[in-house]
Structure formats: C-alpha cells, structure tokens
C-alpha positions in Angstrom: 149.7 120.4 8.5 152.1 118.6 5.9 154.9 120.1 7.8 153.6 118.8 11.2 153.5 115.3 10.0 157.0 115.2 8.3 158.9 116.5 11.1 161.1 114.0 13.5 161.3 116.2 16.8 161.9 113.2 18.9 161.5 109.3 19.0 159.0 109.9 22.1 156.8 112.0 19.9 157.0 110.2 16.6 156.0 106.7 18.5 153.1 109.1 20.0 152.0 110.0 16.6 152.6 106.7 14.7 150.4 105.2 17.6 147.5 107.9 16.4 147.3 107.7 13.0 146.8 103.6 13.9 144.3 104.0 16.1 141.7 104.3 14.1 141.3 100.5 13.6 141.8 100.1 17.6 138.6 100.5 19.3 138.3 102.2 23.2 141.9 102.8 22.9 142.7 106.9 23.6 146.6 106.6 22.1 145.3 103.9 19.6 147.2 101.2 21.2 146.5 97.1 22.2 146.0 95.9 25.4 149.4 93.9 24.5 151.4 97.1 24.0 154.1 98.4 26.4 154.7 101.8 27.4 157.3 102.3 24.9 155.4 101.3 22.0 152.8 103.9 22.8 155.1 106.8 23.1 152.6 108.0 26.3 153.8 107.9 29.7 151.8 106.2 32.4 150.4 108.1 35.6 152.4 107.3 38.2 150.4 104.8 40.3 150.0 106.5 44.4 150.7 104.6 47.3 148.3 102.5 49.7 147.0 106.0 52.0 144.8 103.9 54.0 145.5 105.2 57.6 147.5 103.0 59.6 145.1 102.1 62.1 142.6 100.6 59.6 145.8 98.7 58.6 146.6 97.2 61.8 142.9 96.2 62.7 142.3 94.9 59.2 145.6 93.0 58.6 144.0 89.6 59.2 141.5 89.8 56.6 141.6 89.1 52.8 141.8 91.9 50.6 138.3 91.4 49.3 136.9 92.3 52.6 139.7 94.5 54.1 138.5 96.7 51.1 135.0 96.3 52.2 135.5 97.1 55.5 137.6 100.5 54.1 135.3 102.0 52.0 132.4 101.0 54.9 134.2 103.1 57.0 134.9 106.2 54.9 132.0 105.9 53.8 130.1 106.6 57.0 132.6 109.2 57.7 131.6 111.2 54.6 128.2 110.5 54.9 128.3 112.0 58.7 130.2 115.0 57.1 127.3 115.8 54.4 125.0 115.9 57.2 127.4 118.4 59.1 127.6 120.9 56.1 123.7 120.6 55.7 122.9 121.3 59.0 125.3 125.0 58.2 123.3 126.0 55.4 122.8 127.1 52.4 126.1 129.4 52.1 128.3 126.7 53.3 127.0 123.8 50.9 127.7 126.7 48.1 131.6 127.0 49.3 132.1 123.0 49.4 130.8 123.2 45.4 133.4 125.3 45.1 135.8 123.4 46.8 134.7 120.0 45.2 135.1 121.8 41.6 138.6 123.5 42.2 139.5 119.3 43.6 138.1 117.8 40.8 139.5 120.2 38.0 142.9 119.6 40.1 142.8 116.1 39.7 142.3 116.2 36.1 144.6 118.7 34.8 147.2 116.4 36.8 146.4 113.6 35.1 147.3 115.3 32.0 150.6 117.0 33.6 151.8 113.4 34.5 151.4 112.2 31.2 152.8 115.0 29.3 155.4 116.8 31.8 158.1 115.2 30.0 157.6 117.1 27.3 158.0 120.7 29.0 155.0 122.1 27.5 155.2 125.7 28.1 152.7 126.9 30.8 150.1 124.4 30.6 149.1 124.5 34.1 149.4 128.0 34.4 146.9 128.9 31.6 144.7 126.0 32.9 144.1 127.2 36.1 143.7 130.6 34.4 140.9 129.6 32.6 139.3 128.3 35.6 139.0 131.4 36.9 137.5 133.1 33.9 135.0 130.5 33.7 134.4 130.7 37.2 133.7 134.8 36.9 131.6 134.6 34.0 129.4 131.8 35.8 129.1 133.2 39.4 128.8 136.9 38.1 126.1 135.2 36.3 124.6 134.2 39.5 125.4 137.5 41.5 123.3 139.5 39.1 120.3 137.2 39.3 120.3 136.5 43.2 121.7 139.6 44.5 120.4 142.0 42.2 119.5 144.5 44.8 122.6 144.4 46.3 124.2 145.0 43.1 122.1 148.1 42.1 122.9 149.5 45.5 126.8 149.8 44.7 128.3 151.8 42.1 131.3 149.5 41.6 129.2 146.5 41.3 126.4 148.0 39.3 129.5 148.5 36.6 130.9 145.3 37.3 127.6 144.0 36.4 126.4 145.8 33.3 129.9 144.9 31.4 130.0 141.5 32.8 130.0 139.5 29.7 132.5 142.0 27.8 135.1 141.8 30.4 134.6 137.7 31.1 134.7 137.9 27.1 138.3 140.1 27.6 139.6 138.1 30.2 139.2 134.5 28.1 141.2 136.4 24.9 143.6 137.6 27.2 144.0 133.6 28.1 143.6 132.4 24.5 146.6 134.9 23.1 148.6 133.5 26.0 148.1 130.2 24.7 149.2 131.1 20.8 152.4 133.3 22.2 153.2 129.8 23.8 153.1 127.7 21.0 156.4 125.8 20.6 157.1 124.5 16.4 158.5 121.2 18.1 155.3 121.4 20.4 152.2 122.0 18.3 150.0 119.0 18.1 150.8 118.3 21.8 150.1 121.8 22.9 147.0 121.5 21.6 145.7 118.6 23.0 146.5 119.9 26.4 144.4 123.1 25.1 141.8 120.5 24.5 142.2 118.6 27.4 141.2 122.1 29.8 137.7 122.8 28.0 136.9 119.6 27.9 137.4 119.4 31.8 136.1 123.4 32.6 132.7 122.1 30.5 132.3 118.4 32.7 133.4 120.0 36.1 133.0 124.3 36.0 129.8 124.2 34.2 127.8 121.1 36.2 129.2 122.2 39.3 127.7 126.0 38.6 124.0 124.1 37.6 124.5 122.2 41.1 124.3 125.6 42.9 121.3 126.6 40.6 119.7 123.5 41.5 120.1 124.5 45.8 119.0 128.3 44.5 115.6 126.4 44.0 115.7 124.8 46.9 117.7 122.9 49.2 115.4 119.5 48.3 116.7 119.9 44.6 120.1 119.5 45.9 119.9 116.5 49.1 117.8 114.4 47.1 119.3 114.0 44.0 123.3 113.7 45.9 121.6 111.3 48.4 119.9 109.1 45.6 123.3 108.8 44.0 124.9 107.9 46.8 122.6 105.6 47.9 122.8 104.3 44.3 126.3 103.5 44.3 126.4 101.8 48.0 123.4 99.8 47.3 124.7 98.6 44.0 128.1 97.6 45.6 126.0 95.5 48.7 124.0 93.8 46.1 126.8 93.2 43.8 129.6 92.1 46.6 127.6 89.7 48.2 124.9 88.4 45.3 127.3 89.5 42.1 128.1 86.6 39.7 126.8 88.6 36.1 129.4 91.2 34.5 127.1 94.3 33.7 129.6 96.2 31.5 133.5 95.6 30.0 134.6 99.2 31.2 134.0 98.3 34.9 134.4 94.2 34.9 134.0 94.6 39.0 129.8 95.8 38.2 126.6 93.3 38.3 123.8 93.7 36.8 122.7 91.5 40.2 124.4 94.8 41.6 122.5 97.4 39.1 119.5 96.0 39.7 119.4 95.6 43.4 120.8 99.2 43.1 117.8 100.5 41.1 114.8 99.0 43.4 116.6 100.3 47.0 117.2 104.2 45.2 113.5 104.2 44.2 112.4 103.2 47.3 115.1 105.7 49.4 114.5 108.8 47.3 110.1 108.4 48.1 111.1 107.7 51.9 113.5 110.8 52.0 111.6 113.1 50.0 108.6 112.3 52.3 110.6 113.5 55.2 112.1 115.9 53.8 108.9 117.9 52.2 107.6 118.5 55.3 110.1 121.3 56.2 109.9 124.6 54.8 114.0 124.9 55.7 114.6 122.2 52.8 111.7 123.4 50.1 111.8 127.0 50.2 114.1 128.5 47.8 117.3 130.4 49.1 116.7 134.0 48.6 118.6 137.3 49.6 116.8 138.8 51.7 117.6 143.0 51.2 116.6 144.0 54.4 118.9 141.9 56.5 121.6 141.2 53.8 121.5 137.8 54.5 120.1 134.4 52.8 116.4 132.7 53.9 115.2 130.2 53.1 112.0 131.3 54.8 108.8 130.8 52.9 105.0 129.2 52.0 105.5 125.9 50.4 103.9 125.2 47.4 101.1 123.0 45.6 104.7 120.9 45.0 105.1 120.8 49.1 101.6 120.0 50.0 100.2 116.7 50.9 97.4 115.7 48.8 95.2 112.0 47.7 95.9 110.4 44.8 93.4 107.5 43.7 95.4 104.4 43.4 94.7 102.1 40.2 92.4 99.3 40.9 95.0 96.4 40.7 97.3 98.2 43.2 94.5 99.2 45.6 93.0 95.3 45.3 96.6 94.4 46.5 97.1 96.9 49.1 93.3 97.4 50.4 93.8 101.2 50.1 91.8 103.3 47.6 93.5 106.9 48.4 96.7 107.6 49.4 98.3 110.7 50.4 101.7 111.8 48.9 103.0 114.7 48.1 103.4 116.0 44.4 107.4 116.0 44.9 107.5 112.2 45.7 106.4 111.7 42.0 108.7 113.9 41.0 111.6 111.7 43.0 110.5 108.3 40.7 111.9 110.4 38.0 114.9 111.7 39.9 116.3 108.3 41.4 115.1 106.5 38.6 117.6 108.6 36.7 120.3 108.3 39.4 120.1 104.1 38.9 119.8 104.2 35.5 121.8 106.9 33.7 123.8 108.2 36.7 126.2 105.1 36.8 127.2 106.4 33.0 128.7 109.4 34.4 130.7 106.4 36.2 131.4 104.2 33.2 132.7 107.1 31.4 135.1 108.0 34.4 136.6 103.8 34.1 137.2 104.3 30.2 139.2 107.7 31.2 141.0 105.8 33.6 141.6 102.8 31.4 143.2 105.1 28.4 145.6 105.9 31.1 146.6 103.0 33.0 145.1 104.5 36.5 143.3 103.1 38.9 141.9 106.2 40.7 142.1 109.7 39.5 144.0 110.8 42.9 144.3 109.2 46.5 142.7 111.8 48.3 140.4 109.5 50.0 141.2 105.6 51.0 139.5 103.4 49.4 137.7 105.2 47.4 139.9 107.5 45.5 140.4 111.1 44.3 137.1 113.5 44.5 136.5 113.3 41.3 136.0 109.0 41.8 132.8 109.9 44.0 131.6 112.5 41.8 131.9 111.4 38.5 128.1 110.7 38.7 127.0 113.7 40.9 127.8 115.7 37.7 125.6 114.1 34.8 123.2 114.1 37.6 123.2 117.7 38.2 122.5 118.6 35.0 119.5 116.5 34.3 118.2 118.1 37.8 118.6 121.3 36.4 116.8 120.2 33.1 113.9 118.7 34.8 113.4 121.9 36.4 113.4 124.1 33.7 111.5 121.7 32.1 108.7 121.0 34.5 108.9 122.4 37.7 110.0 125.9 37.6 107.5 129.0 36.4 107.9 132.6 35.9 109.7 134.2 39.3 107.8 137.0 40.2 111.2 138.2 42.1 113.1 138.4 38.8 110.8 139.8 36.7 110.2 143.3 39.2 114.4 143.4 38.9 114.4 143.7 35.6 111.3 146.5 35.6 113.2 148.2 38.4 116.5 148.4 36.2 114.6 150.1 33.4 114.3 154.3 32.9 111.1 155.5 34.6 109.4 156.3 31.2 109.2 152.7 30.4 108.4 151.5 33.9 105.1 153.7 33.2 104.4 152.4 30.1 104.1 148.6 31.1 102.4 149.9 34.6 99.7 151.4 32.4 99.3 148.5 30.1 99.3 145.6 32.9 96.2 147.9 34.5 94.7 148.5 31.2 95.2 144.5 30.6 93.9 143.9 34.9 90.5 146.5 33.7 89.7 144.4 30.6 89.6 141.0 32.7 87.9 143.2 35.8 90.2 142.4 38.1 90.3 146.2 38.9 87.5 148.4 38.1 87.5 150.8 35.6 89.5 154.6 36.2 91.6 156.4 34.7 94.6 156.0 33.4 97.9 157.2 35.3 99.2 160.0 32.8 
C-alpha cells in the first residue's frame, strides 16, 4: 500500500488521487471535489454529454413553444407510447414479460458499465468491459438456474443433461465466477492497481442493484402476474402524478439531489398512487389470468396461469370504523383482501420508491450527467425510468415472503420425488401415522 501511494504514474492519476485523499472533508462529492472545481483539478473525466434525440417531427410541431413545455409535451408523448407498449407485452404473457426483464437488465447494466468506460477509457484499463459483461453472465446462470430448478423441476428430472446441469449447479456457477476473478488478477497492471479495482468495484456493485432485483422481479410474476402490474403500475403512476402536481402546483424544493422535485409534487404523487393502486387492483383481482401463479404445466410443456383464486382473490365485507361509516353512510363494504395489501404496496411506491430515484440524481451528479443514456427522448436511458422499479421489486418480494406466501405444496412433492425410494417410505408412513393420530384417516396398518 506504501508503494501505491508513493508512486507518480501520471499527472492525470496523481490529481485523481490527491482529489481522494481530500475528499473526506467534501461531503456528496464521489472524486472529493467542489462544486467550483474544473475537470482538471479533479483528474476524472466527464461523460460525454449525448445529443438532443428527440425525433424530428416532435421538433418541428413543438418549435414554437418554450422549453418548459416543449419538454412537457415530450415526455407526455413517450410516455403514452410506453405506457401503450406495457399493455402490448401484458396482453403476450407471462413468457414475454420474462424476456423484456431480461432485456431491461442487460440495457440497464449496459448503461452503467458505460458510464464507467467513459470516465476511465483514457486510462486503457485492460479488459474491463470484457470481464464485466462476463460476470453478467455468471450471475445470470447462477440466478436463472436457480429458477429453472424450482419452476421446471419436472422437466429437469426428465433430461439426463439437465438433471446434471442441475445437481452441480452451484459448483460450476462457483467455477465459472473464479475462472472470472483470476482473469481479473492476471490483468492487474502496477501503473493500474487502485483504478483497476475500482472498476472491479464498480461491476458488483451494478450486478447486485440491476442482476439481482431484476431476477426477484421475475420471482415476483412467478407468484402471480398481479405481483408484478401493480407494483410497476403504482410506480409509474407515482412518478407522472408527482411531475403533474409538481409542474403545474410546484413552488417547495423537496430534496437538494433533485432541485426540479416538490413536495407539492410528492404529495399530490402519494394521495393519486394510493387511490390508483385500490382502483387497479380491484379490477384486476377479478381475473384468474392476473392472480393465479405462473406454473409449468408437465403435461403440455407449457406455462398456465390457470387456477382457483384464493381467500387473497375473493371478495369479502369488511366493517368500516364508525367515524368513516358516519361520513360515508355505509356500515360494510366489500373489498378484496389484496386491495389492503395494495395500501402497503403504493404506499411504498410514493414514499420510498422515489429513493431509488434520489439515489440515481446523486450518481449522476458525481459524474456531471444528465441522463444515464439517450435511449429514450425526454426521458433518458432505461435505467432513468427504472431506477425506482428496482428498490420496488425487492420490497415486493419481501412483502411476500413475509406475509403473503405459505408453504407450496408443488415444491415440497419435488423435493420428496428427488429422494431414494427408502426415504420416500419413510416420511409416507409417518405423515399417515401423524393423519391416524389426528383421525383424519382411520386406523390400519402400516405400509411395510
């Protein structure tokens, strides 16, 4: 470490170091520098900032406006647009939503290694990208194998190739990861060392936000395709309702790291996503296509999402408190279970969601960007319009595990079925000894 810190590679990386050991009196500042500091006092390299990508015909009808509401009438637009297009890839199924995950993650894990290749490519670390995008796919085959063995297991058992595949899963995700991590220490550079591992840094830190929220995301549409459109629709709704209410009744700054956010906006964005997600889960728990779980079915190799809904799915009264029901004039009202469940869910999308956005601003700030990419006028890169989608997706699969989900019957006969016939007997005879005892079955013998 001594060595490290008395070595003078370049003046690019001295000024990058000099501007570290500093920062520790500089608060919000990633490279420890002031607000007042140029780019070569820094030693870090800015993003380069993309060109305007709005199409041309939205330039040309807009020209005569102001910016303020030529932006408005941008993101309005797209915004529609992508809304139309979640509808479109909801209306496919189950299978297809699973593949834009996937697509989503790979965009969003793209956008953020790039960020850190544009601030560091002049310093020709040696293959960064290469062992990032490496480690995506390891990540990604531990955490879909993961998946294949729990929702296909029949499928699995059924093929040789598979059925080894699966039983050694974990030593060979295990093998593949080393085989990445001795890559990485074979490319350490001596000029290189504190840089190179930043950038090591940099990839788990964005494999852990984007590979392992994406992957809870499909557990939450495993459970049901409700999990999944509620919780996305209550953060989108979140984030248009909070711009209405802050573009056209803003005039309170909510928080430093995003100066253009109200609290008029927050607010106004809380009370419309509480009322959304009840109205849309109410719809929406009627249909057995959005609540069932998505199962593999084994004798048609295909997924259903075919099934009886539960106490969860099932209309039911509910005795309202006596200063709500002198207000409304109702005593009883009927609701389904899941409704309540939906306070929780898009309470959590106005409150804490917008986090996953603050958090996304400061990252951009330390950088100098505006947007992580330009893949989308007026709105940004992916990762702009999903930076809350994530933290939202794990407390969905949290609330879950916590409240919702029991023991699945489904998974508990794979796992007998996978074990040698000796010990299937065993547990048959003690779950009818155990049946006997509480005379659900009457007495006989036992099997031998």
């Amino acid at each position: 470490m001594t060595e490290l810190r008395h070595r003078g590679p370049t003046e690019n990386e001295l000024q990058h170091q000099q501007s570290e050991d500093k920062g520790s009196d500089t608060e919000g500042r990633v490279d420890g520098s002031s607000d007042n500091e140029t780019k070569a006092d820094t030693g870090v390299p800015e993003v380069p900032i993309p060109p305007d990508d709005t199409p041309e015909v939205l330039n040309k009808a807009l020209s005569g406006l102001s910016s303020r509401w030529r932006n408005w009438w941008v993101r309005g637009i797209l915004t529609l647009a992508m809304i139309s297009f979640f509808f479109f890839i909801i209306y496919l199924g189950p299978i297809v939503l699973m593949m834009i995950v996937m697509c989503v993650q790979i965009k969003c894990f793209q956008e953020i290694i790039h960020i850190g290749y544009s601030v560091y490519h002049s310093y020709h670390l040696p293959w960064f990208r290469s062992l990032s995008w490496y480690f995506l796919l390891c990540v990604n085959y531990f955490f879909y194998g993961e998946t294949v063995t729990d929702y296909f297991f029949t499928l699995v058992q059924r093929e040789m190739p598979l059925r080894i595949l699966s039983k050694y899963h974990r030593f060979i995700s295990f093998a593949l990861y080393l085989t990445g991590f001795c890559m990485f220490v074979l490319s350490l550079v001596k000029k290189h060392y504190r840089l190179q591992f930043y950038m090591f840094g940099w990839t788990h830190v964005t494999l852990l936000i984007v590979v392992t929220q994406s992957h809870l995301i499909i557990h939450n549409l495993f459970e049901g395709m409700i999990w999944f459109i509620v919780p996305i629709s209550c953060v989108i709704c979140n984030d248009i309702m909070a711009y209405m209410f802050g573009f056209f009744f803003g005039r309170t700054p909510l928080i430093k790291l995003s100066p253009k956010k109200t609290w008029e906006g927050f607010i106004g964005g809380f009370f419309a996503t509480v009322v959304f997600g009840i109205l849309l889960s109410y719809v929406m728990a009627g249909y057995s296509y959005f609540v069932c779980p998505v199962e593999f079915n084994n004798d048609s190799n295909r997924f259903e999402v075919d099934c009886e809904p539960s106490e969860l799915f099932q209309l039911q009264d509910y005795t309202l408190p006596a200063v709500l029901a002198s207000f409304t004039g109702w005593s009883t009202v009927r609701l389904y279970p899941f409704q309540i469940h939906t306070i929780a869910l898009s309470t959590f999308a106005s409150v804490m969601g917008p986090f996953g956005g603050f958090f996304a601003s400061g990252f951009k700030r330390a950088f100098k960007i505006k947007d992580f990419a330009d893949t989308i006028p007026g709105h940004g890169g992916i990762m702009d319009r999903f930076d809350c989608q994530y933290l939202m997706a794990t407390f969905v699969n949290v609330y879950i595990a916590s409240f919702i989900r029991g023991p699945n019957p489904s998974k508990v006969i794979q796992q007998l079925l996978a074990l040698r016939l000796d010990q299937q007997l065993n547990i048959f005879n003690s779950l009818k000894t155990h049946l006997t005892e509480r005379g659900l079955l009457p007495a006989g013998e036992e099997v031998a």
